[in-house]
LUMMAR-991457 format. One record per residue (C-alpha): x, y, z; chain; residue in one letter. Coordinates in steps of 0.5 Angstrom, whole numbers, plus 500, padded with zeros to 3 digits. Example, Ala and Ser with C-alpha at 12.3 -4.5 7.8 and 13.67 -1.06 7.14 Angstrom:
2
     X     Y     Z   vexlo   lopa
   525   491   516       A      A
   527   498   514       A      S
This chain:
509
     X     Y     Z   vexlo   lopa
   859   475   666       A      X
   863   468   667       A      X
   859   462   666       A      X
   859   457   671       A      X
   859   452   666       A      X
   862   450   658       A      X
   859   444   654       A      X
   864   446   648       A      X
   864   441   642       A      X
   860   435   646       A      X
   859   429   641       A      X
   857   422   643       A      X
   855   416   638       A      X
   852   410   640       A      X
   853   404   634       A      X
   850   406   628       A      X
   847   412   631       A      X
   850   419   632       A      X
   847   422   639       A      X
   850   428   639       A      X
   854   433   635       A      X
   858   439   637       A      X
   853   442   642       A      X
   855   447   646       A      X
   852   449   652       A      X
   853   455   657       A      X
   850   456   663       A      X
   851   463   667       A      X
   851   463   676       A      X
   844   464   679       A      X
   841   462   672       A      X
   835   457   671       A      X
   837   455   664       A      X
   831   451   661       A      X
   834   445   655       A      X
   829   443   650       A      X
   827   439   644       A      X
   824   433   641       A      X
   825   426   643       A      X
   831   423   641       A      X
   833   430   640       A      X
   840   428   645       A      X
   837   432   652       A      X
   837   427   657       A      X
   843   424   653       A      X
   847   431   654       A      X
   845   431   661       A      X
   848   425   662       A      X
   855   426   659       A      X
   855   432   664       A      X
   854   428   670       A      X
   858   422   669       A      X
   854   417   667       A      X
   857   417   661       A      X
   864   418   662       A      X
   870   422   660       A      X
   873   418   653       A      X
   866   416   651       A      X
   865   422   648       A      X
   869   427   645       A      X
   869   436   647       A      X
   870   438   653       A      X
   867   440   660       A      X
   869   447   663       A      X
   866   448   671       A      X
   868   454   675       A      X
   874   455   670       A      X
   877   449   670       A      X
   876   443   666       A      X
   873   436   668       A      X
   873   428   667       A      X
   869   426   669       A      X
   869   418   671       A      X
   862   417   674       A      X
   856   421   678       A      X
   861   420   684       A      X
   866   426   680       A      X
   861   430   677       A      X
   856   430   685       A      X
   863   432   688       A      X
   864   438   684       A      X
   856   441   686       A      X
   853   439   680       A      X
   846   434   682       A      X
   842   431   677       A      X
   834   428   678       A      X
   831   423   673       A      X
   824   423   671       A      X
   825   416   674       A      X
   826   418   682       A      X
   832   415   685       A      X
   828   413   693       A      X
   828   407   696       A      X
   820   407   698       A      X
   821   404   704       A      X
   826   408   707       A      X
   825   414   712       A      X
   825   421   708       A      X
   832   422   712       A      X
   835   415   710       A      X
   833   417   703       A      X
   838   423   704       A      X
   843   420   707       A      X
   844   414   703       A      X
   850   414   700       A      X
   852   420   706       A      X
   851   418   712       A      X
   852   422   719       A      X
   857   416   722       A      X
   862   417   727       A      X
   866   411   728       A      X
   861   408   724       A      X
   856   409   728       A      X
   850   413   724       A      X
   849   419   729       A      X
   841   420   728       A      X
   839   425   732       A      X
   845   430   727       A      X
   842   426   721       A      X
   834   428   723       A      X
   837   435   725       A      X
   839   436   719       A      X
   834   433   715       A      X
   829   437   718       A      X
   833   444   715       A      X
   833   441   708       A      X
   826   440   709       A      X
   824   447   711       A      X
   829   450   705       A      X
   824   445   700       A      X
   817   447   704       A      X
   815   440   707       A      X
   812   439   713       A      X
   813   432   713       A      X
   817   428   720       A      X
   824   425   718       A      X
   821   419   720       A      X
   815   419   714       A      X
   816   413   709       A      X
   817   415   702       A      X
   811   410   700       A      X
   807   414   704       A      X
   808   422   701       A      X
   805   424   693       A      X
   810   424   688       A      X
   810   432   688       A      X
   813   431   695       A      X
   817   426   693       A      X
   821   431   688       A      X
   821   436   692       A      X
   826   430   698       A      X
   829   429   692       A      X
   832   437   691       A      X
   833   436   699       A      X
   837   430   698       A      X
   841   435   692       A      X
   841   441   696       A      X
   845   436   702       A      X
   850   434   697       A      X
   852   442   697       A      X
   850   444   690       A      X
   852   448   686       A      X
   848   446   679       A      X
   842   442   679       A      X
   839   439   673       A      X
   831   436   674       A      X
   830   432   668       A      X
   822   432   666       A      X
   821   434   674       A      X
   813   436   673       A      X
   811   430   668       A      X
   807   427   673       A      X
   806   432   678       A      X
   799   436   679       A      X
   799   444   677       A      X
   799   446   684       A      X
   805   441   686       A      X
   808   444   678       A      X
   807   450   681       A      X
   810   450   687       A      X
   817   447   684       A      X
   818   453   679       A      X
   817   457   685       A      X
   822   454   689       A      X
   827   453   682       A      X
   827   462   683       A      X
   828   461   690       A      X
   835   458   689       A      X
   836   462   683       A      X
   836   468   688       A      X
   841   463   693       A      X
   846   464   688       A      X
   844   457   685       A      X
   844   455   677       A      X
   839   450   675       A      X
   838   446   668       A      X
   831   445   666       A      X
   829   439   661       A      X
   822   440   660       A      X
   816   439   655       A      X
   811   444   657       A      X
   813   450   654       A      X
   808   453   659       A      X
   814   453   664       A      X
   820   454   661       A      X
   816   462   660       A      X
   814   462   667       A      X
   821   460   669       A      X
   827   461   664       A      X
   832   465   664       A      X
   835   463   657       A      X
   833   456   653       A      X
   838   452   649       A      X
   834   449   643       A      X
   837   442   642       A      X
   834   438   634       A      X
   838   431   631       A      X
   842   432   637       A      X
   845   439   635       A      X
   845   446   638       A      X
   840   449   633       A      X
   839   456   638       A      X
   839   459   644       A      X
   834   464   646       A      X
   835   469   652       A      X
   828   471   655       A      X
   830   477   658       A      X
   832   480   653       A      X
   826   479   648       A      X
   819   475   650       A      X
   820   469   647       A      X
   813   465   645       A      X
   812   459   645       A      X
   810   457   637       A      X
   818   461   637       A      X
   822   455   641       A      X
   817   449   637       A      X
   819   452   630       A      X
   827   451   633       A      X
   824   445   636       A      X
   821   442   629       A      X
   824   445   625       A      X
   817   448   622       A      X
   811   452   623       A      X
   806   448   627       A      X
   800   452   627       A      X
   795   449   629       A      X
   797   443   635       A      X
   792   438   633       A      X
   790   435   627       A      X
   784   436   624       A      X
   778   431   624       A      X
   771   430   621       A      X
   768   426   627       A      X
   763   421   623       A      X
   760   418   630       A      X
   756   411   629       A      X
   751   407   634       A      X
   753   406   641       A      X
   759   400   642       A      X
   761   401   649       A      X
   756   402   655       A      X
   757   402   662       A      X
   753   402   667       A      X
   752   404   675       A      X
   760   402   676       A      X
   762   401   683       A      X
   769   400   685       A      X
   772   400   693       A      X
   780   400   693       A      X
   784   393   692       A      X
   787   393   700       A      X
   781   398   704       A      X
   775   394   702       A      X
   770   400   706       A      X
   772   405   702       A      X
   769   406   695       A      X
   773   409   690       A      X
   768   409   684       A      X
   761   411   685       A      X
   757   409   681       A      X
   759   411   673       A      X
   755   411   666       A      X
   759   411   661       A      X
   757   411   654       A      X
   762   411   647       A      X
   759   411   641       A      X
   764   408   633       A      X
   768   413   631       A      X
   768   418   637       A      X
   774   420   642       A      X
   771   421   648       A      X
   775   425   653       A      X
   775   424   661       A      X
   778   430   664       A      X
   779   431   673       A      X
   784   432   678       A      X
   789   428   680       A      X
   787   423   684       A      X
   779   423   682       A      X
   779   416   679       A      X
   780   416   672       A      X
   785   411   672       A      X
   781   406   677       A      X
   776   407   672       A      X
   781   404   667       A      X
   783   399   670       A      X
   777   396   673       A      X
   774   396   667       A      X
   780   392   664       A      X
   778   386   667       A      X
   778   388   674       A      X
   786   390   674       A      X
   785   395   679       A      X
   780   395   686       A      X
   774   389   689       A      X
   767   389   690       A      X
   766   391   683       A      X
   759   392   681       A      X
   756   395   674       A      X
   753   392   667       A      X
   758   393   661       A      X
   755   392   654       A      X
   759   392   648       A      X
   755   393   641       A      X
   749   392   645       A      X
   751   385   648       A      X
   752   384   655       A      X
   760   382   656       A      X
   764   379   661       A      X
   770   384   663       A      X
   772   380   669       A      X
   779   379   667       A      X
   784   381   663       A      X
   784   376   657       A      X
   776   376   657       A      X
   776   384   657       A      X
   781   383   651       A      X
   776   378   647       A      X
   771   382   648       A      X
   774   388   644       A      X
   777   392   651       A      X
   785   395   650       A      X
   788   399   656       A      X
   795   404   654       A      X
   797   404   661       A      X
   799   411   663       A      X
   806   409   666       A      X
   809   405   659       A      X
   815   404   662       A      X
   813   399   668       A      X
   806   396   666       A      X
   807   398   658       A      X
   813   395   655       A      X
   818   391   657       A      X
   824   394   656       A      X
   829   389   655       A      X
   826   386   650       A      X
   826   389   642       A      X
   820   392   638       A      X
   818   386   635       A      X
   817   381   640       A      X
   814   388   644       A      X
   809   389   638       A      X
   806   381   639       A      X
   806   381   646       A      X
   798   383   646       A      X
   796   379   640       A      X
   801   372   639       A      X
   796   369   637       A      X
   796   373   631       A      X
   804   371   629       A      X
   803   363   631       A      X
   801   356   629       A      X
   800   350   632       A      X
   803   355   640       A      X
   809   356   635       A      X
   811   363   634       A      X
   812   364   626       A      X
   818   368   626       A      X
   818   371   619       A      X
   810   372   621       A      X
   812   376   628       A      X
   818   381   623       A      X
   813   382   618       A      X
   807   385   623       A      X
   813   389   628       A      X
   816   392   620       A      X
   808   394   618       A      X
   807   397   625       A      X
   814   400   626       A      X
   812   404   617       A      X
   805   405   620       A      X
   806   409   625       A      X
   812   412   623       A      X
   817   409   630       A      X
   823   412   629       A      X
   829   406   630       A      X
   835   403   626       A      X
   831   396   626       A      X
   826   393   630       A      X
   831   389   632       A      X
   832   395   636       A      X
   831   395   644       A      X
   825   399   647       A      X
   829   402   652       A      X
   833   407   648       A      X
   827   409   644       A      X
   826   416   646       A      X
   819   416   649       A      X
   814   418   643       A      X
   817   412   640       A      X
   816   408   646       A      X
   809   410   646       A      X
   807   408   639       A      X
   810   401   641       A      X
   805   401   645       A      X
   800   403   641       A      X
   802   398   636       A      X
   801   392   640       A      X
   794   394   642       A      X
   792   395   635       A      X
   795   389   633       A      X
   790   386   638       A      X
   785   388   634       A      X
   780   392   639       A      X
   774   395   638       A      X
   775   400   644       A      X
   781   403   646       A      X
   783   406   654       A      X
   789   412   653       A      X
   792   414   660       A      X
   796   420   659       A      X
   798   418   652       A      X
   802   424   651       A      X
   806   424   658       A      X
   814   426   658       A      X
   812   427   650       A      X
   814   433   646       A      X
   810   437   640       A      X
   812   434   635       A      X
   810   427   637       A      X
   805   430   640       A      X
   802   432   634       A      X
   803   425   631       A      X
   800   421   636       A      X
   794   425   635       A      X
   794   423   629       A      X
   794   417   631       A      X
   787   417   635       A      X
   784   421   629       A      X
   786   415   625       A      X
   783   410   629       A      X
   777   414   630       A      X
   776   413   622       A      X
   777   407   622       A      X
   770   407   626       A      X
   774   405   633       A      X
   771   408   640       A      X
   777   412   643       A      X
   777   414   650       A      X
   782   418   652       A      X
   785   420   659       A      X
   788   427   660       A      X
   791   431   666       A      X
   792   437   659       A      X
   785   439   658       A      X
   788   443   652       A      X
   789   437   649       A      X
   782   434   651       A      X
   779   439   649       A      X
   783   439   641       A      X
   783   432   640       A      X
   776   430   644       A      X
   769   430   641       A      X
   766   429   647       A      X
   768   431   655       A      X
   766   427   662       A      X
   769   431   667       A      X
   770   426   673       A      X
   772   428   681       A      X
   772   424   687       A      X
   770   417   682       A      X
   764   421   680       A      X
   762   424   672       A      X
   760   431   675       A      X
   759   434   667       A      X
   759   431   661       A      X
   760   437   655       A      X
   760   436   648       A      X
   768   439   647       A      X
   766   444   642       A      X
   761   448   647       A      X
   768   446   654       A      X
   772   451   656       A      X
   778   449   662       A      X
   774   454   665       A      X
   768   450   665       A      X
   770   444   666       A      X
   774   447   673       A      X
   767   450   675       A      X
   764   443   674       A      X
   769   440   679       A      X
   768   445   684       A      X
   761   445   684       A      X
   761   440   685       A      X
   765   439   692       A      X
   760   446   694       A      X
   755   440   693       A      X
């Protein structure tokens, strides 16, 4: 069979670094074609090569689709040609219409007049091909985010694709929305559609994948067909780290101390709609050198739960007793819940966690400058020597940290943000889905981490929507649902299952 696409000999180098070096990359007609690797492995940066973002001439091999061969010089070219990429980073303007968001770009004009009724017509067919019932008319803001992946494939099938590229398309998507996503990938493998799939949850690459192209230190290291043998998933992380992984999570012997953090009756109501109560009256207990697990359906309050804890960064009318170390404190903002030994990861590092722009060292002091300053004057030579201590301690890998966070790949970005809340000096530490958008290897290593933290006697909770990770990391369990603790386990005696029968028992009650 023809492939409808050739990647041969693709090399990219960015100053001092080697992003890529002659990977090859075949895709077959009507074929779902999973890309994995660890981050930093070059994935997203091959992506971008194919579809124009960086263009011909800043990269070296050749790009052979439908048999001919292709320069692009910007996305414009490559969507020209049928081949569609959707970032991690959805590409919607949130007050627009569904319609509008399709549109952009391509509008349904005749003599420059938008023809609305064509453009509602044919928004609604796409939006039948991707199963979504919602009105053109509906607001982007105003849909989840699994729906707004799927505007987002409606808005690709519009531009006639041919090759569609999802990056991380179910990092922040329920299993039910991550379902229905896989589903619909082989309904366009049946119309004749290929897809290319970035992803780190092995899990889907089994379910969906017709063959898998391993990337590792910016090489091709393997291509693993699916239908031809069974590929497990411990085959592709050994590809991926180039090792046995045997066990996920490190081993830890739990040395629990005396109660430091204690929440009691914790009430809280949404920030705009004062009459709903999203937190209903949680008791919440961590004790030195435990990892605490907090498990629940997206949408069951964790992360209110976090925030409203951390000097009240989400909700009002909030009501409850916190004591830390047997003290009661006062957590109602965001510097006094800090000196009193609360640090927050937030989930998305990107927006609320890091800033971007800026470079590892000053990224690693923002939370604690303090710490590097005398008189109010930053000691720089202070501030350099923290940044490299943090950035040997817990393994960032970077050319300096002088280095901008943005191109760090996301592991690396989140033990940047690990390191400026240890830097802090916390007693308690809240990690949101600490291993988002995180591959295996990294995984491992933040998980050694929180073991590290707990030894070191601090309070660790951590929220997770992977309760196999909950489960491998925590040393006890609250399962959360519609802002209520509905069970609280020892997590050697939880079970995923057990932990699903608690949520719907709950909703029985």
């Amino acid at each position: 069979m023809q492939p409808i696409l050739e990647m041969r000999g693709i090399t990219k180098t960015f100053p001092g670094v080697n992003a890529l070096e002659n990977v090859n990359l075949e895709i077959l007609p009507a074929e779902i074609h999973a890309v994995v690797g660890e981050n930093g492995a070059g994935k997203s940066t091959l992506m971008k090569v194919l579809s124009g973002v960086y263009p011909h001439g800043t990269y070296t091999g050749d790009i052979v689709f439908e048999g001919d061969e292709r320069k692009f010089a910007s996305i414009a070219d490559s969507e020209n040609t049928g081949i569609i990429i959707i970032h991690q980073e959805l590409a919607l303007v949130p007050l627009l219409s569904i319609a509008e968001n399709i549109f952009l770009g391509h509008e349904t004009a005749n003599r420059g007049v938008i023809d609305w009724f064509e453009a509602f017509k044919r928004t609604k067919a796409l939006l039948d091909k991707v199963g979504l019932k919602e009105h053109p008319n509906t607001l982007i803001t105003n849909i989840g985010t699994g729906k707004q992946q799927l505007v987002e494939i409606a808005k690709a099938l519009n531009k006639k694709v041919k090759l569609l590229i999802l990056d991380e398309p179910t990092s922040s998507l329920n299993e039910t929305d991550s379902n229905a996503l896989l589903a619909l990938l082989k309904e366009f493998k049946a119309q004749g559609i290929s897809s290319i799939l970035i992803t780190h949850k092995l899990n889907e690459v089994s379910k969906v994948a017709d063959r898998i192209t391993v990337l590792r230190d910016g090489m091709t290291v393997d291509t693993l067909d699916a239908n031809r043998q069974e590929v497990s998933e411990d085959r592709i992380i050994k590809a991926m780290v180039g090792r046995e992984l045997s066990d996920r999570f490190p081993s830890r012997s739990a040395k629990i101390g005396e109660p430091v953090l204690e929440v009691k009756n914790w009430s809280v109501h949404h920030p705009l709609h004062a009459d709903r109560q999203v937190i209903k009256g949680v008791d919440l207990m961590v004790c030195k050198g435990e990892v605490v697990g907090i498990a629940g359906l997206m949408g069951s309050g964790r992360t209110e739960l976090a925030m409203s804890l951390f000097g009240r960064a989400y909700g009002q009318r909030i009501t409850g007793e916190v004591k830390i170390k047997g003290k009661p404190v006062d957590v109602s903002t965001i510097p006094k819940a800090m000196k009193a030994g609360l640090a927050y990861a937030t989930e998305d590092r990107k927006t609320f966690g890091l800033v971007l722009i800026d470079h590892i060292k000053h990224n690693v002091t923002l939370a604690n400058l303090e710490g590097v300053s005398k008189h109010s004057v930053i000691d720089e030579l202070e501030e350099l020597s923290v940044a490299n201590k943090y950035r040997r301690d817990l393994a960032i890998r970077c050319s300096g940290v002088f280095q901008t966070t943005v191109n760090l790949s996301g592991g690396n970005q989140q033990k940047v943000v690990l390191s400026k809340w240890l830097f802090a000096g916390p007693d308690i530490l809240i990690l949101d889905e600490p291993t988002r958008g995180i591959d295996v290897g990294a995984k491992y290593e933040i998980y050694g981490i929180i073991n590290q933290l707990a030894e070191e006697g601090k309070a660790v909770i951590v929220i997770s929507s992977e309760m196999p990770e909950l489960l491998g990391i925590s040393d006890r369990i609250y399962v959360m649902n519609e802002g209520r603790f509905v069970a609280e386990m020892p997590a050697k005696q939880a079970t995923q299952e057990g932990i699903m029968r608690a949520i719907m028992k709950s909703w029985e009650g």
